[in-house]
C-alpha positions in Angstrom: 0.0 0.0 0.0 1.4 3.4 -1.3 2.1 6.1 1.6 0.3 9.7 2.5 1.9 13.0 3.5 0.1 12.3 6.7 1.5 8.9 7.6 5.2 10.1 6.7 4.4 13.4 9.0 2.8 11.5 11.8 5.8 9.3 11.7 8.2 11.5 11.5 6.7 14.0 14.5 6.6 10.8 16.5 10.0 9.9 15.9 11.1 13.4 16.7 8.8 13.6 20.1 10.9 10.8 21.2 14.1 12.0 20.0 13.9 15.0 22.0 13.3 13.6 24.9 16.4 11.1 24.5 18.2 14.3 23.4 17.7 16.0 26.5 18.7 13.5 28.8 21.8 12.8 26.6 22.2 16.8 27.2 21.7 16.2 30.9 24.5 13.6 31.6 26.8 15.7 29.2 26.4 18.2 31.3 26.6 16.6 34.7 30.0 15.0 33.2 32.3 17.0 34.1 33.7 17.0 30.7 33.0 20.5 30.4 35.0 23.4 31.8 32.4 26.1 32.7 34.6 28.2 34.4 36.9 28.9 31.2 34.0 28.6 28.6 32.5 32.1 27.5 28.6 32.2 28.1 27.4 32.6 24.0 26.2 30.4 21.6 29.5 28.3 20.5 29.1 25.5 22.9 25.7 25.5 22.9 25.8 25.3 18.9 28.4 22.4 19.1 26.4 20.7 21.5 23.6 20.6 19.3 25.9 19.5 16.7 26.8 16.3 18.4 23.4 16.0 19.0 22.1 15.8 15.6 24.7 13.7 15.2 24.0 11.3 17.9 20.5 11.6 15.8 21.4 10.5 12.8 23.6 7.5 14.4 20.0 6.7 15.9 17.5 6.9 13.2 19.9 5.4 10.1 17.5 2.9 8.2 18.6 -0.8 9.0 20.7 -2.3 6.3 21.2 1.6 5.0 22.9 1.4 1.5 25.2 4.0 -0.6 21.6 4.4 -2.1 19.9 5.0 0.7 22.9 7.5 1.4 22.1 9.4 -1.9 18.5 9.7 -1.3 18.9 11.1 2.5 21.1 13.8 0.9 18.7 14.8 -1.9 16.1 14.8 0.9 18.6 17.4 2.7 19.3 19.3 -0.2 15.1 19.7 -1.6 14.7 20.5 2.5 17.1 23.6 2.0 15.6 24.8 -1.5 13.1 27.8 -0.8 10.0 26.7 -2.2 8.5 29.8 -4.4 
């Protein structure tokens, strides 16, 4: 059976819900690590934007298709690319 924008959305928000709330307690332990020097970091957005970094990192480790192929590789980075085109 073919697939609707609404299944892939309501998949995908799911996916996401749950992602966030993995991301933040992945956040949490980084931060009660001790692997971070607050003292002689600068309060901005550079840490905060690398953290967030490894996170969608951490992300895509998570959510890679089973079994994912150079294929498979191709079409995530189209998806990328079409997801960064403005649409006019």
């Amino acid at each position: 059976m073919p697939t609707t924008k609404e299944s892939i959305r309501k998949k995908v928000i799911e996916m996401l819900d749950d992602n966030r709330k993995t991301m933040e307690k992945k956040l949490d332990a980084l931060l009660e690590s001790g692997h971070i020097d607050f003292e002689n970091t600068e309060d901005n957005y550079r840490l905060p934007k690398m953290i967030v970094c490894a996170l969608a990192r951490e992300t895509e480790y998570q959510f890679t298709p089973p079994g994912k192929t150079r294929a498979d590789d191709r079409a995530i980075d189209m998806l990328h690319i079409r997801m960064n085109i403005p649409q006019f």
